[in-house]
N, CA, C and O atoms as a GROMACS GRO file, in nm:
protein
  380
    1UNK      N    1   0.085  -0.118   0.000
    1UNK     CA    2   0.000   0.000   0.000
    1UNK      C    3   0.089   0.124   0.000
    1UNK      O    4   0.191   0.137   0.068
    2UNK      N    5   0.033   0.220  -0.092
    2UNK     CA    6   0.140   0.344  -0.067
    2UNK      C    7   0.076   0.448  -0.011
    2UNK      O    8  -0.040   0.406  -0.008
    3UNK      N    9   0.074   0.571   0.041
    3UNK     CA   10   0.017   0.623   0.166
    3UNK      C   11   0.071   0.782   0.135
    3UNK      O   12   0.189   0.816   0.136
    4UNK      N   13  -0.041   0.869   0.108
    4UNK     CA   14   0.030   1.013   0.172
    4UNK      C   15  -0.038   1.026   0.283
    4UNK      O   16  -0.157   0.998   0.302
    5UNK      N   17   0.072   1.086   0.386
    5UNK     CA   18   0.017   1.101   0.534
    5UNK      C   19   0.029   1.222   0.548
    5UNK      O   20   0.088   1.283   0.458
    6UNK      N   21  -0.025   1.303   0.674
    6UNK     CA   22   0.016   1.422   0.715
    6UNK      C   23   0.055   1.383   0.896
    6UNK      O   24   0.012   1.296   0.971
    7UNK      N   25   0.146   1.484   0.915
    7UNK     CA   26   0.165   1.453   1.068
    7UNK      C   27   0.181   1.597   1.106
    7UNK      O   28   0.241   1.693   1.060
    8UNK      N   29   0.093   1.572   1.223
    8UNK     CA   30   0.041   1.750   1.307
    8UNK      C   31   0.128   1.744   1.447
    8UNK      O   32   0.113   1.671   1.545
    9UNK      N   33   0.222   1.848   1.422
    9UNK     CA   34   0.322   1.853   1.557
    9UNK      C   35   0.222   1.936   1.672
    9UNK      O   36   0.120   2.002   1.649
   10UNK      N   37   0.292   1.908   1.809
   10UNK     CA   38   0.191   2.024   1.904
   10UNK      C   39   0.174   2.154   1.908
   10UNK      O   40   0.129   2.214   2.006
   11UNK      N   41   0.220   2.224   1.764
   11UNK     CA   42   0.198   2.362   1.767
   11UNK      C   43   0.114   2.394   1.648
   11UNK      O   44   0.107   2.512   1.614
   12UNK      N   45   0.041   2.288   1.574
   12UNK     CA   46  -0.040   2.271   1.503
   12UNK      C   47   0.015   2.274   1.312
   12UNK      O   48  -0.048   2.266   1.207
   13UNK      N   49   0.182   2.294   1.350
   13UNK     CA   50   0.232   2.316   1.207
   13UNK      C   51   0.213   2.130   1.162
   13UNK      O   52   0.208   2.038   1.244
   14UNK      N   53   0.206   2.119   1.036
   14UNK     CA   54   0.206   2.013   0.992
   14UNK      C   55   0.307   1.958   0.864
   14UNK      O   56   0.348   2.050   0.793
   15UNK      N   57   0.345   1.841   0.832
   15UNK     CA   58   0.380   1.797   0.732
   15UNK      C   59   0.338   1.724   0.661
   15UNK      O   60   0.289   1.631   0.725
   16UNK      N   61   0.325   1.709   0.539
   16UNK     CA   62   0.276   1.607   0.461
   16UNK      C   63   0.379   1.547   0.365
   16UNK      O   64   0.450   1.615   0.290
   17UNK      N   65   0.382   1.400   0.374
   17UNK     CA   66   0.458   1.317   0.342
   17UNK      C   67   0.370   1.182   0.268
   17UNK      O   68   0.255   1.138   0.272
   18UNK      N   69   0.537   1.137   0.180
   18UNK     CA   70   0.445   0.988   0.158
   18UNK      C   71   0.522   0.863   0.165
   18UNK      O   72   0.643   0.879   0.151
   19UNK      N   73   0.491   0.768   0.179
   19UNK     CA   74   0.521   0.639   0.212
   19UNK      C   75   0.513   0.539   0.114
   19UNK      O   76   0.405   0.480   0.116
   20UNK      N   77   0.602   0.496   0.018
   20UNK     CA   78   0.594   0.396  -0.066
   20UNK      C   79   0.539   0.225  -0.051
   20UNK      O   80   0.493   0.139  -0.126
   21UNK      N   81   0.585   0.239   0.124
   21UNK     CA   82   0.600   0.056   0.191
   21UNK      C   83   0.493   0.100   0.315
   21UNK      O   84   0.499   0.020   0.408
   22UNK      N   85   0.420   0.184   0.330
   22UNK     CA   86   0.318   0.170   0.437
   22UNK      C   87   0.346   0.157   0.546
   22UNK      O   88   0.255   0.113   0.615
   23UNK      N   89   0.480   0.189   0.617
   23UNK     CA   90   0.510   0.159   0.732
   23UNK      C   91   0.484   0.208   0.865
   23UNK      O   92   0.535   0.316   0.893
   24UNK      N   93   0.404   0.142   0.965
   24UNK     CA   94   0.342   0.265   1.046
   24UNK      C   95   0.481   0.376   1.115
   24UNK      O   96   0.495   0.499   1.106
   25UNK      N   97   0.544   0.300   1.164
   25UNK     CA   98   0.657   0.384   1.231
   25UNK      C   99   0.778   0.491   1.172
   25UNK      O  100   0.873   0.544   1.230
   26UNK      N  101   0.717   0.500   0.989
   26UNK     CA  102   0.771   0.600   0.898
   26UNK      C  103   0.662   0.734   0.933
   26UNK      O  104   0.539   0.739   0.931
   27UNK      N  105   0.767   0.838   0.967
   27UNK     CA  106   0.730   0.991   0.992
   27UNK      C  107   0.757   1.090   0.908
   27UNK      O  108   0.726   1.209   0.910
   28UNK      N  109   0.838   1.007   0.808
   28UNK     CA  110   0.879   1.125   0.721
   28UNK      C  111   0.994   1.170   0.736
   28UNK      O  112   1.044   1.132   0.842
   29UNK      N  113   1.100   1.276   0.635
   29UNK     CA  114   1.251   1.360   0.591
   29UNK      C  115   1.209   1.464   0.639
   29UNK      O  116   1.272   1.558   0.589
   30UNK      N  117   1.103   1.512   0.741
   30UNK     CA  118   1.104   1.659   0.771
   30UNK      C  119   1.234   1.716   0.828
   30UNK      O  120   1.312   1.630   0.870
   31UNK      N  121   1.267   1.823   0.836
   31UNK     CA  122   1.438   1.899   0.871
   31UNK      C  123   1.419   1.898   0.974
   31UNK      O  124   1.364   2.006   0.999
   32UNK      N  125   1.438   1.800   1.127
   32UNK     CA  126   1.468   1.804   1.220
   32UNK      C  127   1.509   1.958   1.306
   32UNK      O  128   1.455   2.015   1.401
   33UNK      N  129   1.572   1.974   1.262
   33UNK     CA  130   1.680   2.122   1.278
   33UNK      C  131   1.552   2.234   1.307
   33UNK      O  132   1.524   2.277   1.419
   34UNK      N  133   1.487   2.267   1.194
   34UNK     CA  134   1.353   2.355   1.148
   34UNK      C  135   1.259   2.330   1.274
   34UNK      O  136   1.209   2.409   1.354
   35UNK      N  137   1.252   2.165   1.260
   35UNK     CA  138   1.096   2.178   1.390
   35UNK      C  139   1.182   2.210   1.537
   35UNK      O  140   1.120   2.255   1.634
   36UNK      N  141   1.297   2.188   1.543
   36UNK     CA  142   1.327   2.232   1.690
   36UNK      C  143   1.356   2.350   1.710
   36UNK      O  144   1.377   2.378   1.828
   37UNK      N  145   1.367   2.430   1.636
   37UNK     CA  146   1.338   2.566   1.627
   37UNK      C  147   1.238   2.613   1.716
   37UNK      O  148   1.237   2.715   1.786
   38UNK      N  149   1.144   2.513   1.701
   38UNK     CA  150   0.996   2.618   1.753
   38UNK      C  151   0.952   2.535   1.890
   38UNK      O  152   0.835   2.552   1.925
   39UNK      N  153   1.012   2.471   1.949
   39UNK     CA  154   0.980   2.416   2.079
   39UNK      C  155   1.107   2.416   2.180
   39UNK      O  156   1.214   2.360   2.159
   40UNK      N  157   1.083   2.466   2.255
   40UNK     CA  158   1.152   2.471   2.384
   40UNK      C  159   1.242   2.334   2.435
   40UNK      O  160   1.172   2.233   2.421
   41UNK      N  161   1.381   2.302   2.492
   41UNK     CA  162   1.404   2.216   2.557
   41UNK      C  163   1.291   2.144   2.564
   41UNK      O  164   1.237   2.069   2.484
   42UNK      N  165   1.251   2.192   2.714
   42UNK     CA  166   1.112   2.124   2.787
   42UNK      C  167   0.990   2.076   2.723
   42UNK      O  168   0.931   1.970   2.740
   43UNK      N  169   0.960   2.191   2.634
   43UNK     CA  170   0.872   2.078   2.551
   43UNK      C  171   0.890   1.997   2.468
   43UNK      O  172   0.802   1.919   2.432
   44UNK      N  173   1.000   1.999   2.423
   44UNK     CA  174   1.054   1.858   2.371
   44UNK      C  175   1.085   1.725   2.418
   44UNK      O  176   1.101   1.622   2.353
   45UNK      N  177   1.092   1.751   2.551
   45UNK     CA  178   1.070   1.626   2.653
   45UNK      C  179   0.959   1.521   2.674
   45UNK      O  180   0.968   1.401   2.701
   46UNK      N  181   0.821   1.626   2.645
   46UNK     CA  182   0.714   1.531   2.667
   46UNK      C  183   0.618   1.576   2.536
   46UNK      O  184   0.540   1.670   2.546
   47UNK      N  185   0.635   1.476   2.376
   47UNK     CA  186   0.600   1.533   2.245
   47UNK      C  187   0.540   1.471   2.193
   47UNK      O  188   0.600   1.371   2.155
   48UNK      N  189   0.434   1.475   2.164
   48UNK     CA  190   0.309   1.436   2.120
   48UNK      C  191   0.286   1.464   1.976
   48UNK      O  192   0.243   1.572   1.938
   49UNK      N  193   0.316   1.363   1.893
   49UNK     CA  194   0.265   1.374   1.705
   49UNK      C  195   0.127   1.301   1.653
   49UNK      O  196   0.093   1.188   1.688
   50UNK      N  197   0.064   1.375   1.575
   50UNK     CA  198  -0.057   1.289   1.506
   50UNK      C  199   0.014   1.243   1.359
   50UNK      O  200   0.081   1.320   1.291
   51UNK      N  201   0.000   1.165   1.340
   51UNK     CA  202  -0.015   1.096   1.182
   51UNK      C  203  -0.148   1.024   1.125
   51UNK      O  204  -0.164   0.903   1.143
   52UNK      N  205  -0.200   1.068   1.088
   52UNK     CA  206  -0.324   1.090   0.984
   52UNK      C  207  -0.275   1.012   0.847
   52UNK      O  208  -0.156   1.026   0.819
   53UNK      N  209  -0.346   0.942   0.771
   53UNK     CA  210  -0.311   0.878   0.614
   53UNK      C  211  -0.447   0.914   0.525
   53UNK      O  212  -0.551   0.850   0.539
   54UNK      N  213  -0.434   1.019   0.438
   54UNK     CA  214  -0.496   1.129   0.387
   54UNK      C  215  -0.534   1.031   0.292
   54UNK      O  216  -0.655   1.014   0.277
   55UNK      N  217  -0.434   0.945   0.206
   55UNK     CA  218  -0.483   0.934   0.066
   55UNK      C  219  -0.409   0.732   0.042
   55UNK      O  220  -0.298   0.681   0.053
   56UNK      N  221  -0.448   0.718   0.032
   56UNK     CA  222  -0.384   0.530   0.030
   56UNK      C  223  -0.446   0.500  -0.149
   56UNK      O  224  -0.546   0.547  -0.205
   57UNK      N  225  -0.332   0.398  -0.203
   57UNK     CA  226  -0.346   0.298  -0.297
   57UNK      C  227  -0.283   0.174  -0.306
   57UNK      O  228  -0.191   0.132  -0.236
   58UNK      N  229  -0.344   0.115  -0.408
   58UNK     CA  230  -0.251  -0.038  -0.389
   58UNK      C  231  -0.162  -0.037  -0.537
   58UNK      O  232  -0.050  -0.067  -0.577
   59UNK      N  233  -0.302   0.025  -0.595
   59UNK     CA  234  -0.200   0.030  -0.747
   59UNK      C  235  -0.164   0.158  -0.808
   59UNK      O  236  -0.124   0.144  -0.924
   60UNK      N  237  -0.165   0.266  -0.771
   60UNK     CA  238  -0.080   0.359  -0.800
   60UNK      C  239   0.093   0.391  -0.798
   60UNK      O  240   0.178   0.392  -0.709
   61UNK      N  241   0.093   0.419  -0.953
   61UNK     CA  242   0.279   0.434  -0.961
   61UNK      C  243   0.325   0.555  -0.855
   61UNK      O  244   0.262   0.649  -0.806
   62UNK      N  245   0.470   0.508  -0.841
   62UNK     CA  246   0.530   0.614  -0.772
   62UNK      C  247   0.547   0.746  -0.853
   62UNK      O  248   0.602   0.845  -0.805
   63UNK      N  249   0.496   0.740  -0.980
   63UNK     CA  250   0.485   0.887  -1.036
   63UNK      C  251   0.363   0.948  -0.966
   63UNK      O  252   0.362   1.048  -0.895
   64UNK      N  253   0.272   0.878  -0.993
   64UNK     CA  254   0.121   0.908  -0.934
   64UNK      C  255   0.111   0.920  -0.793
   64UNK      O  256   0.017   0.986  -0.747
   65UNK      N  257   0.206   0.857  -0.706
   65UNK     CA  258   0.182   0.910  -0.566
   65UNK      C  259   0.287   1.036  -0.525
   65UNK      O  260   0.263   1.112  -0.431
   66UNK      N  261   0.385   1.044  -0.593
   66UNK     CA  262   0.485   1.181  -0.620
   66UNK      C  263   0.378   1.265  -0.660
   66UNK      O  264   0.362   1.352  -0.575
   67UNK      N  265   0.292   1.274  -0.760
   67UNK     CA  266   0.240   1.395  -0.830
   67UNK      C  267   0.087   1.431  -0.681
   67UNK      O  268   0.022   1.535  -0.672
   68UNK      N  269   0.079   1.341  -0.616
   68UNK     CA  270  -0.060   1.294  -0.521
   68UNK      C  271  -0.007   1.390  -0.360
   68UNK      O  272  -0.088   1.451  -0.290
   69UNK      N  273   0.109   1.385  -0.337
   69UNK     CA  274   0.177   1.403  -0.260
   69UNK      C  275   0.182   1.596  -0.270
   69UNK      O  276   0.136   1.686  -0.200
   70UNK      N  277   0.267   1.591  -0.402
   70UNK     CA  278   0.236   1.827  -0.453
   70UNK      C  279   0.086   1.830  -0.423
   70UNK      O  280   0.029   1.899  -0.338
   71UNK      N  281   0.053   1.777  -0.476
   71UNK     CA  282  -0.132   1.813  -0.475
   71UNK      C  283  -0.156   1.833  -0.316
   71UNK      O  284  -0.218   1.930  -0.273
   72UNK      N  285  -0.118   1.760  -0.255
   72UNK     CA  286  -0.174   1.798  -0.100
   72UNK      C  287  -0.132   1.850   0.006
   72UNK      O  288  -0.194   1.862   0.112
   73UNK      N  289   0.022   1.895  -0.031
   73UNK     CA  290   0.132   1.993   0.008
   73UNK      C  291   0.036   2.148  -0.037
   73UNK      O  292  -0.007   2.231   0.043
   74UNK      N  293   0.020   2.152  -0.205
   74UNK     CA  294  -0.025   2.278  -0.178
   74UNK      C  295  -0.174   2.292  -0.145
   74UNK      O  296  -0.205   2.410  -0.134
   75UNK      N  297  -0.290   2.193  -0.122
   75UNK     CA  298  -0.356   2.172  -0.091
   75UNK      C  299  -0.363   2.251   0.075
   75UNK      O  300  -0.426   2.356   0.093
   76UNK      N  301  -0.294   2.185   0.175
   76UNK     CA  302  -0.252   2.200   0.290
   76UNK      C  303  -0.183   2.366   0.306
   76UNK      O  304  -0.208   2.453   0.389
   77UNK      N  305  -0.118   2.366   0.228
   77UNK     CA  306  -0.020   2.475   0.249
   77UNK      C  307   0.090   2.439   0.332
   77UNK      O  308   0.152   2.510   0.411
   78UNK      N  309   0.104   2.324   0.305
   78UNK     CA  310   0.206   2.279   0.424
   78UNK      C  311   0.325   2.313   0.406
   78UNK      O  312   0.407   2.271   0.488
   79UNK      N  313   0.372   2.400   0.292
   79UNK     CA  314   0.554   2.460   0.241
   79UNK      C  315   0.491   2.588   0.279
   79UNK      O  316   0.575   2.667   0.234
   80UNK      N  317   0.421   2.642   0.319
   80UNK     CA  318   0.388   2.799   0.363
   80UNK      C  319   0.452   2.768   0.518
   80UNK      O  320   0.386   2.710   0.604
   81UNK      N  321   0.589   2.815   0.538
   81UNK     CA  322   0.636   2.803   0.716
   81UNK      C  323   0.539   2.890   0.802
   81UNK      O  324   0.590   2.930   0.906
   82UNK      N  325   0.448   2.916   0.786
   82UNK     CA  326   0.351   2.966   0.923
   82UNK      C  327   0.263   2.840   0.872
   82UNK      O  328   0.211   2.823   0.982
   83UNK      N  329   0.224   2.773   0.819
   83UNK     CA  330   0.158   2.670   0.821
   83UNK      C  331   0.227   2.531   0.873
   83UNK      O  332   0.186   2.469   0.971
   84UNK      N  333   0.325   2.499   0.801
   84UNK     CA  334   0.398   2.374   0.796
   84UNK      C  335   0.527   2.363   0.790
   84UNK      O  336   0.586   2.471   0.787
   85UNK      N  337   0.616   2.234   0.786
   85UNK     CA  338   0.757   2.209   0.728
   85UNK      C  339   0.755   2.193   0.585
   85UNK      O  340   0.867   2.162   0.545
   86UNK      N  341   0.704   2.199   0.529
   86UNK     CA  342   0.766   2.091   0.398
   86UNK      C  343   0.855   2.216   0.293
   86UNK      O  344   0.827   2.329   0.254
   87UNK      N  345   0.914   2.168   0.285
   87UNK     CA  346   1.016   2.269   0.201
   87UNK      C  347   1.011   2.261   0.033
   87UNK      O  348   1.066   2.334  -0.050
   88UNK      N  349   0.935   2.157   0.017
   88UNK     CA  350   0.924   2.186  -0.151
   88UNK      C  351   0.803   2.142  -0.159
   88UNK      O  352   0.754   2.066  -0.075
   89UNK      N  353   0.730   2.193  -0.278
   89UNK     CA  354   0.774   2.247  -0.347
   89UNK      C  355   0.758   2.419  -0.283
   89UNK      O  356   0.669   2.459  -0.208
   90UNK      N  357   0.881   2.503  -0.342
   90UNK     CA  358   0.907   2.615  -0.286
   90UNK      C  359   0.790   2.708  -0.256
   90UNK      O  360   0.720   2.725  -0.356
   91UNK      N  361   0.746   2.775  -0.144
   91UNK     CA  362   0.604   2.839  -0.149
   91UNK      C  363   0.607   3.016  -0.172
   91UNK      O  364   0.655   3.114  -0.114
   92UNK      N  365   0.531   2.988  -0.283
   92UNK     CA  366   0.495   3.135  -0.324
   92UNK      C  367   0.419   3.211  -0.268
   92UNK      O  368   0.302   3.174  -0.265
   93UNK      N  369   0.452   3.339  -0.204
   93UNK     CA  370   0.346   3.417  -0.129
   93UNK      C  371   0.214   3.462  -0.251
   93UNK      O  372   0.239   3.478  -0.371
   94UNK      N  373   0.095   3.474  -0.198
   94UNK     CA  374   0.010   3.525  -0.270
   94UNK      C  375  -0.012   3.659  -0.240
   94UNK      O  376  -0.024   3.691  -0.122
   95UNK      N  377  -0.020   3.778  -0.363
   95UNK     CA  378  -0.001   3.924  -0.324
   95UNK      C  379  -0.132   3.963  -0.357
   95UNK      O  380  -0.167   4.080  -0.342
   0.00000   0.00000   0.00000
């Protein structure tokens, strides 16, 4: 099964990711570095993640879950950093 998930950290920013092999205990390449930015020591001690699986197939190519994956990044807004982590595709402000 291949899987785009989203996972909601405790400050409500989110990522959306995808999973080729369905694995529950896969979280995703988010930049480590980036999310500890925004939480304290201390609250990093006691950290609480949701992972959600938005979109599942059995027979969809990995082109089709790559192209499934942009779709719900900008869907989400999850590359907008007051929204989310995801760093690509690059997010354009709207003027």
């Amino acid at each position: 099964m291949k899987v785009i998930y989203k996972i909601t950290y405790p400050n409500d920013k989110i990522y959306i990711g995808k999973d080729l092999t369905d694995t529950l205990n896969y979280f995703g390449s988010a930049n480590s570095k980036l999310i500890e930015k925004d939480f304290t020591r201390d609250q990093q001690r006691n950290f609480t993640i949701r992972k959600e699986i938005l979109w599942e197939s059995e027979t969809a190519s990995d082109k089709e879950v790559n192209q499934k994956e942009i779709e719900f990044i900008n869907n989400y807004k999850s590359n907008n950093p007051a929204v989310g982590y995801n760093q690509w595709p690059k997010f354009r402000q709207q003027l």
